[in-house]
C-alpha positions as CSV (number, residue, x, y, z in Angstrom):
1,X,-7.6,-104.5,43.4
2,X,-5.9,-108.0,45.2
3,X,-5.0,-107.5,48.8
4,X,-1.5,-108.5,48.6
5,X,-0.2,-109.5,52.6
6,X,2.0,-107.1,54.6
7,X,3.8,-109.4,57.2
8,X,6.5,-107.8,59.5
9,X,9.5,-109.9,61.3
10,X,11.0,-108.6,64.3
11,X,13.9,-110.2,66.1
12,X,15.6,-108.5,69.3
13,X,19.2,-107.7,68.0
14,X,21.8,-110.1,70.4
15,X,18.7,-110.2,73.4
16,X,20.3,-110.9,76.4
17,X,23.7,-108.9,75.6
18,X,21.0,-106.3,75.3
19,X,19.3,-106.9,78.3
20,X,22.9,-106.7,80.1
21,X,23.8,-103.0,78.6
22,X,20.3,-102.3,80.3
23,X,21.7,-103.3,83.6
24,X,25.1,-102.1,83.2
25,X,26.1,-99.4,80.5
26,X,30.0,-100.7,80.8
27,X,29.3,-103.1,78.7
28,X,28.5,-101.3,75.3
29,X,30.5,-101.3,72.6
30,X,32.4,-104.4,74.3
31,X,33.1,-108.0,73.5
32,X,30.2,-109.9,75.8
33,X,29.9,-113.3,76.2
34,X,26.8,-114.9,77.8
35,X,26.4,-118.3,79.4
36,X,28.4,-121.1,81.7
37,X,31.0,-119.1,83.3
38,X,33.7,-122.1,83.8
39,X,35.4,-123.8,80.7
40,X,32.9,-126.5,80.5
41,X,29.9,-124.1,79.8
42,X,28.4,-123.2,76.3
43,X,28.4,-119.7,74.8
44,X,24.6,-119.1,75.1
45,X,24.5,-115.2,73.2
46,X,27.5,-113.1,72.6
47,X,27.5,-109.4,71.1
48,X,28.2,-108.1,67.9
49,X,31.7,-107.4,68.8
50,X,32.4,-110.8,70.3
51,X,31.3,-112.0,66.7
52,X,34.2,-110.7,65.2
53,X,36.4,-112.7,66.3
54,X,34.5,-115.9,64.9
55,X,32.6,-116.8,68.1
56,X,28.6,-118.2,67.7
57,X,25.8,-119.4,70.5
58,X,26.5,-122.9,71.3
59,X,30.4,-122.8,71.2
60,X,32.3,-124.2,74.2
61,X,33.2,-121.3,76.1
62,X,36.4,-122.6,76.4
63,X,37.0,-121.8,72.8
64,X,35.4,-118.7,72.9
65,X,37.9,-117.0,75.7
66,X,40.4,-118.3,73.3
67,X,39.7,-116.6,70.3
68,X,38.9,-113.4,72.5
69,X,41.1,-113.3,75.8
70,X,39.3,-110.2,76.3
71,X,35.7,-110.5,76.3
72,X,33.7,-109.9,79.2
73,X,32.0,-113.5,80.5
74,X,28.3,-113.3,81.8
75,X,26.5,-116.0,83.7
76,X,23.5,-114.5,82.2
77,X,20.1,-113.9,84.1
78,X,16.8,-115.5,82.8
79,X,14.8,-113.5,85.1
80,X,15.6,-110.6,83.7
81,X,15.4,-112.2,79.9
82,X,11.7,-113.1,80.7
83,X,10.9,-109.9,82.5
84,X,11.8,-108.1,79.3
85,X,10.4,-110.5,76.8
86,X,6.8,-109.9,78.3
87,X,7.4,-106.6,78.0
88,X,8.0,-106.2,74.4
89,X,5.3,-109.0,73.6
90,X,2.8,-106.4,76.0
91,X,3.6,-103.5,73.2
92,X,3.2,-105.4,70.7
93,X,0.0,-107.2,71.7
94,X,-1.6,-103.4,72.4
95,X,-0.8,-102.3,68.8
96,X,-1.0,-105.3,66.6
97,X,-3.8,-106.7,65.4
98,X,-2.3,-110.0,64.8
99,X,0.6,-111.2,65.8
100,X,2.9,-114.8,66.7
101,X,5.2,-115.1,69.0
102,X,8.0,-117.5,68.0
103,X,10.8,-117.2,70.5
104,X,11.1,-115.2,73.3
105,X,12.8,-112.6,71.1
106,X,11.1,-112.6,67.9
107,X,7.5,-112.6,66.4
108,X,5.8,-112.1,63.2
109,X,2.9,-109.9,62.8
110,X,0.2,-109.7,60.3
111,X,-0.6,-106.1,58.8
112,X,-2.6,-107.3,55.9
113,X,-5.1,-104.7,55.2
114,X,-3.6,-101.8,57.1
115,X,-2.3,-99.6,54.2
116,X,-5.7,-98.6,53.8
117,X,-5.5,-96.4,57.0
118,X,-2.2,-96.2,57.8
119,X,0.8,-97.5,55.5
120,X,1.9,-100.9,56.9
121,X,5.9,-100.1,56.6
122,X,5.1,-96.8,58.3
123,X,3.1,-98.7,60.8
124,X,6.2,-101.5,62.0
125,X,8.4,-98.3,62.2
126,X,6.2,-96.8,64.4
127,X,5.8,-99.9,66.4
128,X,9.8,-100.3,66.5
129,X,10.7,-97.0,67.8
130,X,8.0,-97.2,70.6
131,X,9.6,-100.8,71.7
132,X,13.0,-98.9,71.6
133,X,11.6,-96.2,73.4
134,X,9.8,-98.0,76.1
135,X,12.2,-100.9,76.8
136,X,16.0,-99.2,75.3
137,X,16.7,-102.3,73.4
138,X,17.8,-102.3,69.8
139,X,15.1,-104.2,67.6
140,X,15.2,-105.0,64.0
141,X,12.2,-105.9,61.7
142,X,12.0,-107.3,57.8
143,X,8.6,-106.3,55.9
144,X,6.8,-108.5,53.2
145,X,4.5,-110.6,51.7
146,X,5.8,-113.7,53.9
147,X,7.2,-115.0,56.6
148,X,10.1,-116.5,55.0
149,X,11.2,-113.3,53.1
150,X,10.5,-111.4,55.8
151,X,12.6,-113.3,57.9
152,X,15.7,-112.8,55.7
153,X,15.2,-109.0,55.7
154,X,15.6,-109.0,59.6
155,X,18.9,-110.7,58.9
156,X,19.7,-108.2,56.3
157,X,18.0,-105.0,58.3
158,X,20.4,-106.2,61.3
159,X,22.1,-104.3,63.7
160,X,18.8,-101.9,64.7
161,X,17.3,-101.2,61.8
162,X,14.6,-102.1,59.6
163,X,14.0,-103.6,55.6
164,X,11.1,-103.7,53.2
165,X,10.9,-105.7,50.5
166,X,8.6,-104.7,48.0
167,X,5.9,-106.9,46.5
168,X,7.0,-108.9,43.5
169,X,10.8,-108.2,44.7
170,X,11.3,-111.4,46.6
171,X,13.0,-113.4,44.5
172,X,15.7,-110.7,43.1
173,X,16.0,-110.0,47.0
174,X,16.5,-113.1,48.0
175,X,19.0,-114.2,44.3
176,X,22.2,-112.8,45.4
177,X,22.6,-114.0,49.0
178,X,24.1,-116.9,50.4
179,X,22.0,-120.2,50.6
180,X,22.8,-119.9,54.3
181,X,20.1,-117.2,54.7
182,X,17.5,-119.4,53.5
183,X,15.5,-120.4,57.0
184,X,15.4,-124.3,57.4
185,X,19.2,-124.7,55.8
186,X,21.3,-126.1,58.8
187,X,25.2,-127.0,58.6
188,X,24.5,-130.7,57.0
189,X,21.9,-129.1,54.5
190,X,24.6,-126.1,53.4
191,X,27.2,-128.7,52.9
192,X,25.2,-131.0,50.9
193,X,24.5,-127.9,48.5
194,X,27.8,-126.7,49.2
195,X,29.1,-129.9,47.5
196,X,26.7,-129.7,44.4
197,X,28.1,-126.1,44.2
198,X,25.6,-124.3,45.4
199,X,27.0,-121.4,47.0
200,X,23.9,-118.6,46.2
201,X,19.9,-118.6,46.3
202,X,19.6,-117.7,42.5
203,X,20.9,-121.2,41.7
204,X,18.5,-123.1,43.6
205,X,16.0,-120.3,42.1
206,X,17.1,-121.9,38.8
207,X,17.2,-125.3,39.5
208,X,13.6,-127.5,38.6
209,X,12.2,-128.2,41.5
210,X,11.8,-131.8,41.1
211,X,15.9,-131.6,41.0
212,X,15.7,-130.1,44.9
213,X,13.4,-132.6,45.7
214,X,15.6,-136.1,44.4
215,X,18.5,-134.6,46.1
216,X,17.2,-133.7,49.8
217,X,13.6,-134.9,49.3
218,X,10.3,-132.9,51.3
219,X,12.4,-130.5,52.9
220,X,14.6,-130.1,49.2
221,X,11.3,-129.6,47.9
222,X,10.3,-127.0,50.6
223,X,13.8,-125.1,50.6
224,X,13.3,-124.3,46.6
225,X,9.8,-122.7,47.7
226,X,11.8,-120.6,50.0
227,X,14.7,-120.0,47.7
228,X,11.9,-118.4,45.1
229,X,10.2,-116.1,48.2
230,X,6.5,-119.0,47.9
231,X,5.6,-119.3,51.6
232,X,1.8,-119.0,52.2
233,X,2.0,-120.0,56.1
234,X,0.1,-118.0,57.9
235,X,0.8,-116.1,61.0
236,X,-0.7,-117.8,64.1
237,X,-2.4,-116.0,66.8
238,X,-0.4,-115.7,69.8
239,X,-2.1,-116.8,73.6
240,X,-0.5,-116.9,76.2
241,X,-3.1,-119.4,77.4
242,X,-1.5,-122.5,75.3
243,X,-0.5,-125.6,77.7
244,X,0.6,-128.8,78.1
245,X,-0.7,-130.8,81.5
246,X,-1.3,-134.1,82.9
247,X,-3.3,-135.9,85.9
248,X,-3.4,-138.8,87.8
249,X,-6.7,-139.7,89.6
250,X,-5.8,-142.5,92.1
251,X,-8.0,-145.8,91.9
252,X,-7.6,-146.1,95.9
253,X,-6.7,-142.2,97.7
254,X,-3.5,-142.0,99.0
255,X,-1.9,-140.2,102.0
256,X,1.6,-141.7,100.7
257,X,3.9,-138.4,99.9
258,X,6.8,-140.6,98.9
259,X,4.3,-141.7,96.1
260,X,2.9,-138.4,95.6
261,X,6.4,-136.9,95.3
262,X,7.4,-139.6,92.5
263,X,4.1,-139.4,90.6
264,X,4.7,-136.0,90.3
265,X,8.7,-136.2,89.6
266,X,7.6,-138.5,86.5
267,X,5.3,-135.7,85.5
268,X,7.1,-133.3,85.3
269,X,10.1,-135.5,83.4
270,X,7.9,-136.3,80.8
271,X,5.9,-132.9,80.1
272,X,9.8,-131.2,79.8
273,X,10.6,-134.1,77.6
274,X,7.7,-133.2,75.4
275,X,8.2,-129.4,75.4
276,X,11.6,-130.1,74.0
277,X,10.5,-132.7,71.6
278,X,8.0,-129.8,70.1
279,X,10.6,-126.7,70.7
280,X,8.7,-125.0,73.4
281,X,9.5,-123.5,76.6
282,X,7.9,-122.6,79.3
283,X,7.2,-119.7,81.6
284,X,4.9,-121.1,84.5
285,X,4.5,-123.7,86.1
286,X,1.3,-125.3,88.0
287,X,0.4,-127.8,90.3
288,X,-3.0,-129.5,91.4
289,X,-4.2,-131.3,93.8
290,X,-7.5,-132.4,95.2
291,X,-8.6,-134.6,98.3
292,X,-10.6,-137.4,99.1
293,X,-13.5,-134.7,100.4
294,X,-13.3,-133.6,96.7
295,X,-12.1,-130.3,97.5
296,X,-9.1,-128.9,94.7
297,X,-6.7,-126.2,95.3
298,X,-3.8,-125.4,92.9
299,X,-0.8,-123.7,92.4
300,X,1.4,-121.9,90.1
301,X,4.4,-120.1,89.3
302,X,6.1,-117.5,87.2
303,X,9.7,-118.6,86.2
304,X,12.1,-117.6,83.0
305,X,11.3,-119.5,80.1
306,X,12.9,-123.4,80.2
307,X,12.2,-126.9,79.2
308,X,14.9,-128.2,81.5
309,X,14.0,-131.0,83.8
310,X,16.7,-130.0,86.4
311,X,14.8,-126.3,86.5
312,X,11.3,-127.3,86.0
313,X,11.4,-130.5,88.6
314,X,12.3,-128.4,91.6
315,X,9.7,-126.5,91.1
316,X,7.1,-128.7,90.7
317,X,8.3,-130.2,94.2
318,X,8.2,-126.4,96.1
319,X,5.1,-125.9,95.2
320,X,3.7,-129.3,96.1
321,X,5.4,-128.8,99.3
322,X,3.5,-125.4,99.6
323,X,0.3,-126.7,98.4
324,X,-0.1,-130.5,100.2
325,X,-1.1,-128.5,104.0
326,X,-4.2,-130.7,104.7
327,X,-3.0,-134.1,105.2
328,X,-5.7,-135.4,104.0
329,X,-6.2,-138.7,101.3
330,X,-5.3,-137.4,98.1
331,X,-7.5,-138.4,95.4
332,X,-5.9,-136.5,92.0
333,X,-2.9,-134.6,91.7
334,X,-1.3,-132.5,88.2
335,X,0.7,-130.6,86.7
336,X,0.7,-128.1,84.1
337,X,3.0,-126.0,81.9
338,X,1.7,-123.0,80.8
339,X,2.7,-119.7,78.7
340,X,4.5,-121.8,75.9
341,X,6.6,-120.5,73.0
342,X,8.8,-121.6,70.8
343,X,12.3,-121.9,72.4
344,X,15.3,-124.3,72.0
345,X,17.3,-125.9,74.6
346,X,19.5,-122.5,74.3
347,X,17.8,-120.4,76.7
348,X,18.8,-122.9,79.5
349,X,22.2,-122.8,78.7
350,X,23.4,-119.9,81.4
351,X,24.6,-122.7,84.2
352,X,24.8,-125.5,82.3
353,X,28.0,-127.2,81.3
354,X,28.1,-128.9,77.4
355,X,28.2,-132.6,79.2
356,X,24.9,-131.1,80.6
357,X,23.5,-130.7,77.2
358,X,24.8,-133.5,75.9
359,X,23.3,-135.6,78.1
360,X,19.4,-134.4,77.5
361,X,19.9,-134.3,73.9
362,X,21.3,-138.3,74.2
363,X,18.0,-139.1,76.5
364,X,16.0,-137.3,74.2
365,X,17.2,-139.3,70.6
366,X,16.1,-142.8,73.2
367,X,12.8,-141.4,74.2
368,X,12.3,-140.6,70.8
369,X,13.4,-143.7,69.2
370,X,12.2,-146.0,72.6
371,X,9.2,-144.2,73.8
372,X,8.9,-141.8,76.3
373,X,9.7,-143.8,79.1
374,X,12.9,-145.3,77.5
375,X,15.0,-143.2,80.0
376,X,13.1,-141.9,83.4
377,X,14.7,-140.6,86.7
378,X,15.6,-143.1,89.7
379,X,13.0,-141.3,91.9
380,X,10.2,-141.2,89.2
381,X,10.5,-145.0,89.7
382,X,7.7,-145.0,92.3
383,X,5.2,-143.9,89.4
384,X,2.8,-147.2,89.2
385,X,1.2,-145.2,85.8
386,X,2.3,-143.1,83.5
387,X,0.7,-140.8,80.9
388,X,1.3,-141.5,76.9
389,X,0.0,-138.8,75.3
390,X,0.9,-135.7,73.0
391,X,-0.3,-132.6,75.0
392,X,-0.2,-130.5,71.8
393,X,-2.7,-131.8,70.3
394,X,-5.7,-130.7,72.7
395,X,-6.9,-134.5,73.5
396,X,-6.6,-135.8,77.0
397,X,-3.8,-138.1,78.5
398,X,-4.4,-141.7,78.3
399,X,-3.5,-143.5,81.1
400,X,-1.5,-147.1,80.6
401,X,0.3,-149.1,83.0
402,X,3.9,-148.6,83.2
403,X,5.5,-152.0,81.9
404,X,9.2,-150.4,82.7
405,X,8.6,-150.1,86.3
């Protein structure tokens, strides 16, 4: 008899509104808004009952106290986010067998071969009520033979509850439900289908797929798979371990801080430049230094998940200040980001204002489009070097002379 898979989606229902109601229980059953306090900050996470009212992550908060004058406006605390994040990954590392963590609020996990012993649906439910048991959040999960499918049953499970959909099912699952559920379909993909008059998944499920394809190419091509419930990606294991870091061994050891403090400014620029360029954040930071005597020492620090410059820079500089006691020549110095997920710029979005945001994601499109050193920081200017490499794909940096500078 074929092994057919058993992969479970769980997403945190509204995370951080969740994590709030933790801390204070005044807040349940009300409108919640999350993120930059004043009118120039961004709606980060809102509640179900915010939602009502037409609000979404990402809106101007501005617009948001508009369309609910009475919602309740969070600055929002990553600490807290992280601390409960690790937790819920901890349960489910103990009792999965296999498992990815995508965001800081949602993974996948591989049951394939379970129902032998246990009953795989039986097992996630299981699994969900001891998360909701040991942490009091509300969690949802969607059960089936894929990630994609299963993804979509989260959606549908949601609020705090749970959906299987049975193998050989997908596609009449998936038929009568707006093309918006359909992962990888963002605003200017739903309007382009919106304008063919495509409004439902059954009629891409009818379309040939060669059709898809001429009209939005690959990714046309890859949203009729979807659309049809074909998505053999597997679930990757999940390692806290994963990093992205960089060095600089000095031809001639220095004793120069002002150099060492811009070396290690243009570092740490360029790693958060390439953790947003992949979609990762971060969760610790590292630094490394060793002296002329050869002797190394390091550094490192637990902080809630980022890729923000303006957060990961100042930390980078405490602990160099904490580490550099010797006052010796300096031969090497790093730095390293370690615990990565996926993440989008969102989770930074608690103090930030949208000119803020705006402005990474402008430096961002002219590193992309001029190289990573398009755009760098006044005070990374001291940098004689720089490091051109991509840190995700296990190689080491190569050094090159910075022609900017």
């Amino acid at each position: 008899m074929d092994i057919h898979r058993a992969i479970v989606h769980m997403d945190l229902d509204t995370f951080f509104v969740s994590c709030e109601r933790l801390q204070d229980s005044h807040l349940i059953g009300k409108p919640v808004l999350i993120g930059g306090t004043s009118d120039r900050g961004v709606v980060a996470s809102c509640s179900y009952e915010a939602r009502a009212f037409g609000i979404h992550s990402a809106m101007p908060m501005k617009m948001a106290r508009q369309l609910c004058p009475e919602a309740i406006v969070i600055k929002g605390n990553s600490g807290v986010y992280s601390k409960y994040s690790h937790l819920v990954t901890d349960i489910i590392r103990e009792n999965a067998p296999l498992f990815e963590k995508t965001s800081v609020d949602e993974f996948y996990i591989d049951l394939t071969g379970m129902d032998k012993f246990f009953g795989c649906f039986k097992y996630a439910i299981d699994l969900r009520k001891q998360i909701i048991k040991n942490t009091g959040l509300p969690i949802s999960f969607g059960m089936s033979v894929n990630k994609t499918v299963s993804k979509v049953a989260t959606g549908e499970a949601k609020p705090n509850n749970q959906k299987e959909v049975a193998y050989g099912r997908e596609k009449d699952f998936l038929s009568p439900l707006s093309i918006r559920k359909i992962p990888m379909v963002g605003e200017k993909t739903y309007q382009t289908l919106r304008n063919l008059g495509i409004k439902k998944i059954k009629t891409i499920q009818e379309m040939p797929p060669e059709l898809m394809e001429s009209t939005l190419g690959k990714n046309g091509l890859a949203i009729w798979k979807k659309a049809n419930g074909i998505d053999p990606s597997p679930v990757h294991p999940y390692s806290e371990r994963k990093s992205i870091s960089t060095e600089r061994t000095f031809d001639k050891d220095t004793i120069d801080v002002v150099k060492l403090k811009s070396i290690l400014l243009a570092m740490a620029e360029n790693l958060a430049f390439q953790l947003r360029r992949a979609e990762k954040v971060t969760a610790c930071v590292a630094v490394k230094i060793r002296y002329s005597d050869f002797n190394t020492y390091s550094q490192q620090r637990r902080i809630p998940y980022t890729s923000a410059d303006h957060v990961l820079i100042p930390v980078v500089m405490d602990l160099f200040e904490k580490l550099y006691k010797r006052r010796l020549l300096v031969r090497l110095i790093g730095v390293r980001f370690s615990h990565l997920v996926s993440g989008s710029y969102q989770i930074n979005l608690f103090e930030d204002t949208a000119e803020l945001i705006q402005l990474y994601q402008a430096l961002d499109r002219m590193r992309n489009r001029y190289g990573d050193r398009a755009v760098i920081r006044a005070a990374g200017m001291g940098a004689r070097s720089i490091e051109r490499f991509n840190p995700f794909n296990g190689e080491p940096p190569i050094i090159l002379a910075n022609r900017r500078s």
